[in-house]
C-alpha positions as CSV (number, residue, x, y, z in Angstrom):
1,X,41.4,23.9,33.4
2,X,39.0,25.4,30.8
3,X,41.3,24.9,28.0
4,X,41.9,27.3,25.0
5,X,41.4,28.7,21.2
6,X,42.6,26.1,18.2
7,X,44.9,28.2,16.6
8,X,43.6,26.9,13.1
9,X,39.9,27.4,13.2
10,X,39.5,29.6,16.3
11,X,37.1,27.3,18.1
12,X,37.5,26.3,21.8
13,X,39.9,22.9,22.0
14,X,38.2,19.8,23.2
15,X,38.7,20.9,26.6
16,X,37.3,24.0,26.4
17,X,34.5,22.8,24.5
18,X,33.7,19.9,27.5
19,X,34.1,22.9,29.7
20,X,31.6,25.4,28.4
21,X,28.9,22.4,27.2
22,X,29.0,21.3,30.7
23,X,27.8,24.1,32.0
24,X,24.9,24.7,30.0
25,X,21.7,22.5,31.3
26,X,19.2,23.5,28.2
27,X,17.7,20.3,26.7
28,X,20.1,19.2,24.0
29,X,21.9,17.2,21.3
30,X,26.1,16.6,20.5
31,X,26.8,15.9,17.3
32,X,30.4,15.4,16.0
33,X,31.3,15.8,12.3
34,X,34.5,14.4,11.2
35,X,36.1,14.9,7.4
36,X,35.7,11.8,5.4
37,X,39.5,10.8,4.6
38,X,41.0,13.6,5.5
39,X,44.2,12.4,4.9
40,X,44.1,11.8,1.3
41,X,42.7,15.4,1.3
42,X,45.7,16.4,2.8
43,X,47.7,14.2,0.4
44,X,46.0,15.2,-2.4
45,X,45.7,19.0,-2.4
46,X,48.3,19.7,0.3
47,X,48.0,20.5,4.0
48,X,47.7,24.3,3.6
49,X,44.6,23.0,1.5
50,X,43.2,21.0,4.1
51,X,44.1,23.8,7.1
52,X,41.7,26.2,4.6
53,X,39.3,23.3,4.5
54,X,38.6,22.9,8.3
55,X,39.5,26.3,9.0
56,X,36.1,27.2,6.6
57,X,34.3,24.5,7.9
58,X,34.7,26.0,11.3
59,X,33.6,29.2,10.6
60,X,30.3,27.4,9.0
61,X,29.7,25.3,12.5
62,X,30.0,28.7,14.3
63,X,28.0,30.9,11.6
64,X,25.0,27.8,11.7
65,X,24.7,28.1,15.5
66,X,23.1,30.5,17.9
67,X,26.0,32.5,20.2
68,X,25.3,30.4,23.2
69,X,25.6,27.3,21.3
70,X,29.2,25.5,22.6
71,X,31.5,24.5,19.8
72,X,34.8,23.0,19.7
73,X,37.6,21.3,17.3
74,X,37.7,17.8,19.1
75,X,41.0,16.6,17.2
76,X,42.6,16.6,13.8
77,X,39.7,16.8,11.9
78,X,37.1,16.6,14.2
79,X,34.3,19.1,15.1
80,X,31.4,19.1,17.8
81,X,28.2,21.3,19.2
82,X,26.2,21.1,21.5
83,X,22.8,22.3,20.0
84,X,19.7,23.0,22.1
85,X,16.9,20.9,21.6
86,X,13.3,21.6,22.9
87,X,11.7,19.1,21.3
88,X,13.4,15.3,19.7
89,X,11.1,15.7,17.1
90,X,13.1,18.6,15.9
91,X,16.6,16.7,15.4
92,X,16.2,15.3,11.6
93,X,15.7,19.0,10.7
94,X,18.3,20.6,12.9
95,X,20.9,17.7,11.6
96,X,19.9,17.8,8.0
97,X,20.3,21.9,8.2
98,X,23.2,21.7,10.0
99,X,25.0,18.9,7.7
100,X,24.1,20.7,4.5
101,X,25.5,23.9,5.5
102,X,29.1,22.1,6.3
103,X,28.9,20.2,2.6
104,X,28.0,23.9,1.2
105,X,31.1,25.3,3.0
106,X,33.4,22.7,1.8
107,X,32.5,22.7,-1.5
108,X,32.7,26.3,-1.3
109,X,36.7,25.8,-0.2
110,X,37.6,22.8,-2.2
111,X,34.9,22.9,-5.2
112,X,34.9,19.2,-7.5
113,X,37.8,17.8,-4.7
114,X,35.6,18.7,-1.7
115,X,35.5,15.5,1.0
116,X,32.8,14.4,2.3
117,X,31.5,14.6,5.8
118,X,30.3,12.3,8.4
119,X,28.1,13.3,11.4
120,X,27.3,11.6,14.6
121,X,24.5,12.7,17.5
122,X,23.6,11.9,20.6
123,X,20.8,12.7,23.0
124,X,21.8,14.6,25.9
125,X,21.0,12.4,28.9
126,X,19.6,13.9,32.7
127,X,22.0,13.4,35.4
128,X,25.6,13.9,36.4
129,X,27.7,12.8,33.5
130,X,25.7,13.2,30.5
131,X,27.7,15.1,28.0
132,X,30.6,12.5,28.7
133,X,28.3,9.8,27.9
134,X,26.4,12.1,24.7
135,X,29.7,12.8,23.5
136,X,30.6,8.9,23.6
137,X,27.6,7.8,21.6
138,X,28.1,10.5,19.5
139,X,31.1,9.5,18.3
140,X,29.9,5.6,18.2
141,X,27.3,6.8,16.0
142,X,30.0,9.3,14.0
143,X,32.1,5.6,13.7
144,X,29.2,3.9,12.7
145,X,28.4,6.5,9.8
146,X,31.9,6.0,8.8
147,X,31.5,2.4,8.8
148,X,28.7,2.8,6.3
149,X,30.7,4.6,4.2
150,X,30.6,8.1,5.0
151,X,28.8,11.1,4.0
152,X,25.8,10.4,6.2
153,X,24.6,11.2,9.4
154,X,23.3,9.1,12.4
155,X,21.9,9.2,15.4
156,X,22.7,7.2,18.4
157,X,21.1,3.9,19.2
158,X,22.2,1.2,21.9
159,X,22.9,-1.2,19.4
160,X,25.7,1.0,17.6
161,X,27.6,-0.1,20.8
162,X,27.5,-3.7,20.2
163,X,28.2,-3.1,16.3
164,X,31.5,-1.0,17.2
165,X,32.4,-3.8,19.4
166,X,32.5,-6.3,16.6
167,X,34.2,-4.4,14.2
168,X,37.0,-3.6,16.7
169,X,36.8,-7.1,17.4
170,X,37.4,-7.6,14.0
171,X,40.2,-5.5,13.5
172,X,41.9,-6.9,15.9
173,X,42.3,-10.1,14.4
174,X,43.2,-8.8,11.4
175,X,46.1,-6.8,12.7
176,X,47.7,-9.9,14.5
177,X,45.8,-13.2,12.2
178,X,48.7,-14.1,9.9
179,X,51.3,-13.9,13.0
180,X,49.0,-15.9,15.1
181,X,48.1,-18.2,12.4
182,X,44.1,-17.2,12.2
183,X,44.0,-17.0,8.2
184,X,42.7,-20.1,6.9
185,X,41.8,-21.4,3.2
186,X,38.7,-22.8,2.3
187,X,37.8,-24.9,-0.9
188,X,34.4,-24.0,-2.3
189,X,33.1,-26.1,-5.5
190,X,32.4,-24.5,-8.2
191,X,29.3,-26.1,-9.8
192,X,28.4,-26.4,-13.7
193,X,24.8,-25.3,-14.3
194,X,24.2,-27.7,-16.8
195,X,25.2,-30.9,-15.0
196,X,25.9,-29.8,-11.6
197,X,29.7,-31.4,-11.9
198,X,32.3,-30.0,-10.1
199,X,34.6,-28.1,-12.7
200,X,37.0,-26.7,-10.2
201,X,37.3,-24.9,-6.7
202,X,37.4,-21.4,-5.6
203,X,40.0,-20.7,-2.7
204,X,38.7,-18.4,0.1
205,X,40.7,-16.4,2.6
206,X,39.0,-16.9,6.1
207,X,39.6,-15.3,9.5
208,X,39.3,-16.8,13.0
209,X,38.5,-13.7,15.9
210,X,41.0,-13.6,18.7
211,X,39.6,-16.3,20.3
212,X,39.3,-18.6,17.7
213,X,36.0,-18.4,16.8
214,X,35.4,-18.1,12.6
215,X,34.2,-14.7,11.2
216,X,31.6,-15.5,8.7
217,X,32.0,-14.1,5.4
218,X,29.4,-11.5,5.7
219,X,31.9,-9.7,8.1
220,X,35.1,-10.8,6.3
């Protein structure tokens, strides 16, 4: 099926989008922008506020882009092209271009409350399969920019995979560590500077992975 409009912003549904990126075989880039906390936007200004928001944002990913360019609402607050790319060197500029005129049109909708927005992109690669695969790393490099703390934009690498990984790793154990036990204390000294004597002891909340294994503190 080649799927159909969003009702909200007008743009081809994910399906649709898949459908008519597929069939394009230009040289290219997908990137995904997602809305930084879009919830509290919605929770904050109210969800007829936040339908405006991505509604406007919509019409700025379709007014950046040339006709033939695909575009598509992926999910709730989700967003993706599929940009022709002649040459890789050209991608910093496209991105930068293409993630200022989103921040313009949100300011423009929400003013001083505007979110901010996170961008991921991905290399198209040869072959049968490539936009499913650009649209994966896409979005691991969208999760990664999130990860960072938002408002930013990256571009896929093979190690984003292996980053994701761990933090999902991580999250795990957090969701199910003080059922299964995983939380542990640890006693850390804490040292006069004057005659290095103990004065008294910090407590610090540590977290074993699902198998066991301690996250350092780094991570946790």
């Amino acid at each position: 099926a080649r799927g159909r409009a969003d009702p909200l912003t007008g743009l081809p549904d994910r399906r649709a989008f898949l459908y008519a990126a597929g069939r394009s075989h230009e040289p290219g880039v997908v990137v995904v922008a997602d809305v930084d906390r879009f919830r509290e936007v919605n929770r904050r200004l109210g969800q007829a506020a936040g339908d405006a928001l991505l509604a406007r944002l919509g019409a700025a990913l379709r007014g950046a882009l040339r006709a033939q360019d695909p575009v598509g609402r992926l999910g709730a607050d989700s967003l993706a092209a599929r940009l022709h790319l002649p040459q890789e060197e050209e991608l910093p500029a496209i991105l930068t271009r293409l993630s200022d005129r989103l921040a313009a049109a949100a300011a423009e909708e929400a003013g001083a409350a505007a979110p901010r927005l996170s961008f991921g992109a991905a290399l198209l690669p040869a072959g049968p399969g490539g936009l499913d695969v650009a649209l994966r790393h896409a979005e691991i490099a969208l999760a990664e920019a999130k990860a960072e703390g938002g408002g930013r934009v990256r571009v896929f690498a093979p190690a984003m995979e292996s980053r994701l990984a761990r933090r999902l790793r991580i999250e795990a154990a957090l969701e199910t560590g003080l059922d299964e036990g995983r939380f542990r204390l640890a006693f850390q000294p804490l040292v006069s500077p004057i005659d290095r004597a103990a004065r008294g002891y910090e407590a610090l909340l540590r977290l074993e992975d699902v198998d066991g294994a301690p996250i350092p503190p780094a991570e946790f």
